[in-house]
C-alpha positions in Angstrom: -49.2 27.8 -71.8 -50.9 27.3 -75.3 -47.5 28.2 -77.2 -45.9 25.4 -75.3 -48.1 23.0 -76.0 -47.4 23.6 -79.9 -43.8 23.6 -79.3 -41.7 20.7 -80.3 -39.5 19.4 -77.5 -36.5 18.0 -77.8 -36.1 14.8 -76.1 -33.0 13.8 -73.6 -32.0 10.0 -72.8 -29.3 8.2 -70.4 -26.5 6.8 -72.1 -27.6 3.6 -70.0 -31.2 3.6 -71.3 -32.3 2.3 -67.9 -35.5 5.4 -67.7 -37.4 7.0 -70.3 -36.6 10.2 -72.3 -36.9 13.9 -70.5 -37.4 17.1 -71.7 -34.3 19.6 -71.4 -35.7 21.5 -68.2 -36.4 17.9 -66.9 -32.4 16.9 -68.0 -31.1 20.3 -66.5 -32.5 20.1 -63.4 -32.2 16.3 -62.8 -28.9 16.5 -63.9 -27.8 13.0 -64.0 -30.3 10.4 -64.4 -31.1 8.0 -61.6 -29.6 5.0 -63.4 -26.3 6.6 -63.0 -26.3 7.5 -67.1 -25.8 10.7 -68.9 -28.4 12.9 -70.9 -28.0 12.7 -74.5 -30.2 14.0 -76.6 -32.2 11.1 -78.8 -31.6 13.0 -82.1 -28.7 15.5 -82.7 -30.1 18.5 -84.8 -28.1 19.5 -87.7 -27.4 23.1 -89.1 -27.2 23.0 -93.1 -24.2 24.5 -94.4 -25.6 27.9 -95.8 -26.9 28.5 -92.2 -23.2 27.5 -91.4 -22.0 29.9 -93.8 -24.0 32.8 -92.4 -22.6 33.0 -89.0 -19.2 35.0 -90.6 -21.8 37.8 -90.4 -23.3 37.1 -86.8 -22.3 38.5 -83.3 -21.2 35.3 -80.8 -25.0 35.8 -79.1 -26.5 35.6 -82.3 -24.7 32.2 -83.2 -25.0 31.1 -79.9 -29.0 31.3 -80.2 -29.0 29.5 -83.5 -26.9 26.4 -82.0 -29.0 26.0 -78.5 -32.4 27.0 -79.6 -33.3 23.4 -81.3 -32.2 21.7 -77.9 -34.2 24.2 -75.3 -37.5 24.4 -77.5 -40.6 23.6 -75.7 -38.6 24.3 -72.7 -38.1 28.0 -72.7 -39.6 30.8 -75.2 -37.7 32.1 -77.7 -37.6 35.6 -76.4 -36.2 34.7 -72.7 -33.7 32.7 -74.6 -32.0 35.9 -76.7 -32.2 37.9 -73.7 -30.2 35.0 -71.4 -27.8 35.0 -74.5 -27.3 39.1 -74.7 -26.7 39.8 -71.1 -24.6 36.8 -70.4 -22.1 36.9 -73.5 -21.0 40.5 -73.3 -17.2 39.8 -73.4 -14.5 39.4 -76.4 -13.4 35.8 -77.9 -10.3 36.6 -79.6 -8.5 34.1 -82.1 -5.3 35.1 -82.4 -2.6 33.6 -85.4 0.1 32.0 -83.6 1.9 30.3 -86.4 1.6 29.8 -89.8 -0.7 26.8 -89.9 -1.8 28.0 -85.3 -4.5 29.9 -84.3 -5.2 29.9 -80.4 -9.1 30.6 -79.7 -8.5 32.4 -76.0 -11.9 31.7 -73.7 -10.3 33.6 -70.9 -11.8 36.8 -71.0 -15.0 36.1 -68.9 -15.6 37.2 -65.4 -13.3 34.6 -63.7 -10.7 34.4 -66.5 -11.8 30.8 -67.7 -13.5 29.2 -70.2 -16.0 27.6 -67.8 -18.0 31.0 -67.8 -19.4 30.1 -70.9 -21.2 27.1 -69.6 -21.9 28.4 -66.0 -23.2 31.8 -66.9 -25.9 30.3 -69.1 -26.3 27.9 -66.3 -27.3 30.4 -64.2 -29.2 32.4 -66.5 -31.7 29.3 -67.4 -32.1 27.7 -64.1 -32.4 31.2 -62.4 -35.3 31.7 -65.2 -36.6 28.6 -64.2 -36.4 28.9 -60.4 -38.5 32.0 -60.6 -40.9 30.2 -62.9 -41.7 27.3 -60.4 -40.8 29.8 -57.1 -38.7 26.8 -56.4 -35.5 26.9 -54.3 -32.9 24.9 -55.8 -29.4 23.8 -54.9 -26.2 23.4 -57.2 -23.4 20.9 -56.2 -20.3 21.1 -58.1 -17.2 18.8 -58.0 -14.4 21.3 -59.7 -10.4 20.2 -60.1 -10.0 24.2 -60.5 -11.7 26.4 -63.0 -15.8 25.2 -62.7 -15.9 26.1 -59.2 -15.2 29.4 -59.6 -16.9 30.3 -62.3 -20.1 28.8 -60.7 -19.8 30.6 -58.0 -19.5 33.7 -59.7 -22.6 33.2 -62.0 -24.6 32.1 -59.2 -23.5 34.2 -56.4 -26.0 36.3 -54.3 -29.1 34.7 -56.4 -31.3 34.4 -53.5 -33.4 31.3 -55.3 -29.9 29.3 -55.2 -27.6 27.8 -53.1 -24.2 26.2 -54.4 -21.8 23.6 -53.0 -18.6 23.2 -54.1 -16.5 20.2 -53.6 -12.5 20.9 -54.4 -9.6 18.6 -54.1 -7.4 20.7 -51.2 -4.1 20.5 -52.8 -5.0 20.5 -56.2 -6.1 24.0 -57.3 -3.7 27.0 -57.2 -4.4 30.0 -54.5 -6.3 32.1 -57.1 -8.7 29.3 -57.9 -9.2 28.8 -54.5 -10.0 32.4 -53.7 -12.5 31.8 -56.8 -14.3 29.9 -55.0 -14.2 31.0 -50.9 -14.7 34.9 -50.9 -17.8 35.7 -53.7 -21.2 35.3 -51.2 -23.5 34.2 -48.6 -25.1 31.5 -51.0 -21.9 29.9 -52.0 -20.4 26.8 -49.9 -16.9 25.5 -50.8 -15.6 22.6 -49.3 -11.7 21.3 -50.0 -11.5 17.6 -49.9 -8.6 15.3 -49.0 -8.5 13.8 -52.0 -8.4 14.0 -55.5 -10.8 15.5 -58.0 -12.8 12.4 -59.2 -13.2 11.7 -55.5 -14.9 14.8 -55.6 -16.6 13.5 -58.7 -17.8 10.6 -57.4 -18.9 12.3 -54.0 -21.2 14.5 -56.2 -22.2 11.6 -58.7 -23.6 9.6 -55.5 -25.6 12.7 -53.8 -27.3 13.0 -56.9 -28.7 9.7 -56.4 -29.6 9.8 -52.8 -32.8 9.9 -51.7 -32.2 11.6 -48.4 -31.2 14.5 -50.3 -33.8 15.1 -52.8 -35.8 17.7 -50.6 -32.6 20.0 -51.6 -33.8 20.1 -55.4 -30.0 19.0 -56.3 -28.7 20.6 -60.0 -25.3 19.4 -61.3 -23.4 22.3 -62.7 -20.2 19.9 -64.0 -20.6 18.7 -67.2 -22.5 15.5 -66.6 -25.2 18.0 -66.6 -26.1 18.4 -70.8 -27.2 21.7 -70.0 -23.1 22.7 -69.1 -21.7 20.8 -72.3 -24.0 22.9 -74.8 -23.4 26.1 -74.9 -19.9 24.8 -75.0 -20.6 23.7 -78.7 -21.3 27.2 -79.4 -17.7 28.8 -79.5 -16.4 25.7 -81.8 -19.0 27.4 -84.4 -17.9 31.0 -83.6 -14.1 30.0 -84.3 -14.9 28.5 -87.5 -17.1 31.2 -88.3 -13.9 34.1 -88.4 -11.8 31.5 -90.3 -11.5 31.6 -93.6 -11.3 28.0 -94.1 -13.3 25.2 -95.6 -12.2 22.5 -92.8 -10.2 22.8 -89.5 -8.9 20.9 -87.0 -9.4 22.0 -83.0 -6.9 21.2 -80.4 -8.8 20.6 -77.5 -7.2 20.6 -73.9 -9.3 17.9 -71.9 -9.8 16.4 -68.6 -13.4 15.8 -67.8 -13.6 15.7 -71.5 -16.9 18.3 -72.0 -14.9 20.6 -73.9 -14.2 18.1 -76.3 -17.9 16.5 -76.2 -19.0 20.0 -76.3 -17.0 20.3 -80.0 -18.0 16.9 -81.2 -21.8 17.8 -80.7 -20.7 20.5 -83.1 -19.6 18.5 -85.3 -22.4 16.5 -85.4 -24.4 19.1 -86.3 -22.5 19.9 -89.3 -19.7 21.8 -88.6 -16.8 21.1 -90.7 -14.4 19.6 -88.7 -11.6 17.6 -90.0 -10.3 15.9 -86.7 -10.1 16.7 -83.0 -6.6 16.4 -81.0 -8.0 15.3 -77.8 -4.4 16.9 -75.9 -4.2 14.7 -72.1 -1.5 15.3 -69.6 -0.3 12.6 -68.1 -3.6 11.3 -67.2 -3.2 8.8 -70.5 -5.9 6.6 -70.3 -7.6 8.3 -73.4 -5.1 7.8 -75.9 -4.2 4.6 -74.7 -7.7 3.8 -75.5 -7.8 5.3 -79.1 -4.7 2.7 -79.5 -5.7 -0.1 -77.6 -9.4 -0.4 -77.7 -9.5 -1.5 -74.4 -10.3 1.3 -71.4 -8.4 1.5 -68.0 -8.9 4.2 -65.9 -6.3 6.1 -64.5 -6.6 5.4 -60.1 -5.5 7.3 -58.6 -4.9 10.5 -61.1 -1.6 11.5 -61.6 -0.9 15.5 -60.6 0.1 17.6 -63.2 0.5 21.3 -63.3 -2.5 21.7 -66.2 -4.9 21.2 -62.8 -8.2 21.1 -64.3 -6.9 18.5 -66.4 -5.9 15.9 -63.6 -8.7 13.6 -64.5 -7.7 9.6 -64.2 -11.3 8.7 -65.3 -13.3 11.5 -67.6 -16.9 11.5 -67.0 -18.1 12.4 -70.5 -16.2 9.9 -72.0 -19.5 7.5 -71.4 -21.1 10.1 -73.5 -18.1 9.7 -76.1 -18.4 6.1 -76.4 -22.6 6.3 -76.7 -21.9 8.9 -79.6 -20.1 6.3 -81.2 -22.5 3.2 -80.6 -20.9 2.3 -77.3 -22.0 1.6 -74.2 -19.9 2.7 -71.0 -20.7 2.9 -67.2 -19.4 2.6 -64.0 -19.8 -0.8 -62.1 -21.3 0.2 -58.5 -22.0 -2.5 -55.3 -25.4 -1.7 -53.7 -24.7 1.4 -51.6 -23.8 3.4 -54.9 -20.1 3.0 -54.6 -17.7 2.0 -57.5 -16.2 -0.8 -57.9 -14.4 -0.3 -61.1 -14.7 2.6 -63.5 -15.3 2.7 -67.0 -16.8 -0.4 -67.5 -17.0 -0.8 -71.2 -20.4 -3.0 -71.7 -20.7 -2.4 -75.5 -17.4 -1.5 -77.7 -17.8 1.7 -80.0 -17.1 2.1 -84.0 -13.2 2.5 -82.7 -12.6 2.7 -86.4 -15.1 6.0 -87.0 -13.7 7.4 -83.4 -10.2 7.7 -84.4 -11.0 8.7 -88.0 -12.8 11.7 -86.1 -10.1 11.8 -82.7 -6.6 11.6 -82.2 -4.8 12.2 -79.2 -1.9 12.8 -77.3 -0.6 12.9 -73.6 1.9 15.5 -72.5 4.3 15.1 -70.5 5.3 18.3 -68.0 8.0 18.9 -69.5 6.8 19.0 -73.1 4.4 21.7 -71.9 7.1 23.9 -70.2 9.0 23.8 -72.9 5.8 25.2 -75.6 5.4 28.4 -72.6 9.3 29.1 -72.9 9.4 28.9 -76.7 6.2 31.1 -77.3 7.1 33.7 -75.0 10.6 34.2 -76.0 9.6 33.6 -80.0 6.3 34.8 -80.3 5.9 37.4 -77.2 2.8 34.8 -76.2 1.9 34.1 -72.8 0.1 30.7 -72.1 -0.6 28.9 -69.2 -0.3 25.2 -68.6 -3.6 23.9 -70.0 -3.2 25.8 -73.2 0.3 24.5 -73.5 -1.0 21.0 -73.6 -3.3 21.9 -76.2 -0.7 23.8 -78.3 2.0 20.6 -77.5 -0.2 18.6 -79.5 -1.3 20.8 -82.1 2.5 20.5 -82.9 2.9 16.9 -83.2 -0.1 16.7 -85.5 1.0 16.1 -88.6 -2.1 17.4 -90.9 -1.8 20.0 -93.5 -5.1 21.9 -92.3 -4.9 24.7 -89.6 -5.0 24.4 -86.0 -7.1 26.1 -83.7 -5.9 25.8 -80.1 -8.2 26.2 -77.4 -6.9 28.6 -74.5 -8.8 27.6 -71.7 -7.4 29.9 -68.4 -5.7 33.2 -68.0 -2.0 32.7 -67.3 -2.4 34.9 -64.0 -4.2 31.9 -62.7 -0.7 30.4 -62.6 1.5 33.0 -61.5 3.9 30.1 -59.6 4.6 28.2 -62.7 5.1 31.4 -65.1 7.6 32.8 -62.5 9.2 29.3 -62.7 9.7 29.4 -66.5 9.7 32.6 -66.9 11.3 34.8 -64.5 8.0 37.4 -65.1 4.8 38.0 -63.1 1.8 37.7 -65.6 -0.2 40.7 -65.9 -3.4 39.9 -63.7 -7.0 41.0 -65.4 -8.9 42.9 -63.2 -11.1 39.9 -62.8 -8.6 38.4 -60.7 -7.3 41.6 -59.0 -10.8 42.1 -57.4 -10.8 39.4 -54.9 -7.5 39.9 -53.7 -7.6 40.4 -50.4 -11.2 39.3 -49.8 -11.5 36.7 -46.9 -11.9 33.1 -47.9 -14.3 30.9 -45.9 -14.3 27.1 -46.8 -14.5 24.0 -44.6 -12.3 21.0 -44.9 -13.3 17.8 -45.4 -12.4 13.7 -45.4 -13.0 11.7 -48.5 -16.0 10.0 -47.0 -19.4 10.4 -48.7 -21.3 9.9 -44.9 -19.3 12.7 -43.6 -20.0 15.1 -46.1 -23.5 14.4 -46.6 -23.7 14.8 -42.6 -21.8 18.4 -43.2 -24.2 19.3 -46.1 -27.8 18.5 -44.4 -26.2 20.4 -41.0 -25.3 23.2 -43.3 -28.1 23.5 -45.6 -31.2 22.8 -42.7 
């Protein structure tokens, strides 16, 4: 108790400004603030450049402890913190030269083949660490187009302090994401809506703020939740730490747009970063932004095969625009519903956004063509997501390398590579584990009462 007291906390405030500033176990396990904000933290900590320079000779853990700890201080002890960090990151990160000026960063070697284990196994490592603190029971409700879901159910399956819902778009996620999500426990409760995913967003967004619900301790493990989007800034570090380079420039494949907040709180803390491709599918309404100035949101989103990516209206992007002096938020009536998204109350420097951003939207068939080229010239599998990202790394036109960001293993997609390809992908053991497991999920409407009528049924 005494060493907290002399610890220094970092404070966290909504993008809307509408409640004063929480600690990060207060932002963590609130989630999203009640004025229907995001956390952000109310100073950005910065790494100097020799500390920087040091990482080349530091193990992902190690790096990963020097880019949270300023955040999490005050919260939780140093000690507990290394020890989350060397039992959770206990897998490879390769960055592999793809080109001469192309390096792909692959974040698929985790537990459920995706990037999102970085985020939801340290999720589950520091509210599990907190649930035993408090002896508290809490409950994590996820909106997923694909990836998140599974790898929160993965890190939180069978924790007996924790219960998660999941809340999927039904014909928007391929089988094995699916299967991610319905066969790992007891504690884990999937539900496919009929809809699409930021229906599933918004479903989530409003349970957060309902009243009825709080007795269910409710923790969001998308990335409206800070506590997801950090340790996400820690591989943009690592990457640039096993490059010999002075400056780079990170193709980022985005949707909900916390990989690429995740890389920009990076670069606010010093890393040398000399612009970030956001890389869109045909959801658009990002670029068209960066060119326009003026936001629409894309209603309803359009379906690509990159599934994670399907996004018409990003939820960090309100954290993008604060970042840049702007102010963003979704106009709601009084029952919590919106009315139009993105509202954009104050504009942003647009000048310093796209001297930092740039981005592109690929079409499907600009991203088939990038998995046929690299398989049959480089003998390199990717997968849709990553073939966005690698799409616009080759339209940029800057003399500095590339690193690509490979966000899911290609096995994930074995419909699309067959497709293309004419080959099965080789499946990772991850995957092959939980065939023929049975899947148990329950289908539901895209009505907010009806699901929150399911969830209290299921959860009393």
């Amino acid at each position: 108790m005494i060493i907290r007291t002399i610890m220094r906390k970092m404070l966290f405030a909504s993008t809307k400004g509408g409640i004063p500033p929480v600690t990060f176990r207060e932002a963590l396990l609130e989630g999203q603030p009640k004025d229907y904000g995001l956390y952000m933290p109310v100073s950005i900590p910065s790494i100097p450049a020799e500390e920087i320079e040091s990482f080349r000779r530091m193990e992902y853990r190690d790096i990963a402890y020097r880019v949270i700890y300023p955040y999490v201080e005050g919260s939780i002890c140093p000690g507990a913190l290394k020890n989350i960090l060397k039992e959770i990151y206990d897998f490879d990160i390769p960055l592999q030269r793809a080109g001469e000026n192309l390096h792909l960063l692959w974040l698929t070697r985790g537990p459920t083949a995706s990037f999102k284990d970085f985020a939801a196994r340290f999720m589950s490592g520091i509210i599990g660490y907190f649930a035993m603190e408090d002896n508290a029971e809490v409950t994590i409700l996820v909106a997923t187009s694909g990836d998140t879901g599974g790898a929160v159910a993965r890190a939180f399956g069978g924790n007996k302090n924790v219960k998660v819902v999941i809340l999927f778009p039904e014909e928007e996620v391929t089988p094995v994401q699916r299967k991610q999500m319905t066969t790992p426990g007891r504690n884990i409760i999937p539900f496919a809506v009929r809809g699409k995913f930021d229906d599933c967003q918004a479903m989530a967004k409003r349970a957060f703020n309902d009243r009825s619900l709080g007795r269910y301790n409710l923790v969001s493990a998308n990335s409206i939740n800070f506590g997801r989007l950090l340790p996400q800034a820690v591989y943009y570090f690592y990457a640039f730490s096993r490059m010999d380079k002075e400056k780079v420039v990170f193709s980022v494949p985005s949707g909900n747009f916390g990989n690429l907040m995740g890389g920009l709180l990076a670069m606010k803390m010093g890393l040398p970063v000399e612009k970030f491709i956001a890389a869109v599918n045909l959801n658009d309404e990002f670029p068209s932004f960066l060119e326009t100035g003026t936001y629409r949101a894309v209603v309803p989103s359009r379906q690509c095969s990159s599934n994670a990516m399907n996004v018409g209206h990003p939820s960090n992007l309100a954290r993008l625009v604060s970042l840049y002096g702007g102010l963003m938020s979704d106009e709601r009536d009084r029952e919590g519903n919106v009315t139009k998204r993105g509202a954009l109350l104050v504009n942003p420097d647009m000048e310093k956004m796209r001297n930092d951003l740039i981005s592109y939207s690929i079409g499907e068939d600009e991203a088939d063509r990038t998995i046929v080229d690299f398989w049959h010239e480089k003998a390199i599998l990717l997968e849709p997501h990553g073939a966005v990202a690698v799409s616009a790394a080759r339209r940029y036109k800057g003399a500095r390398q590339v690193i690509s960001i490979e966000t899911a293993d290609p096995a994930k997609f074995p419909v699309k590579i067959r497709e293309l390809l004419g080959i099965d992908p080789p499946v990772p053991e991850s995957l092959r584990s939980i065939d023929g497991l049975e899947e148990k999920y329950y289908i539901l409407d895209n009505d907010y009462d009806i699901f929150r009528e399911k969830f209290t049924g299921m959860l009393s």
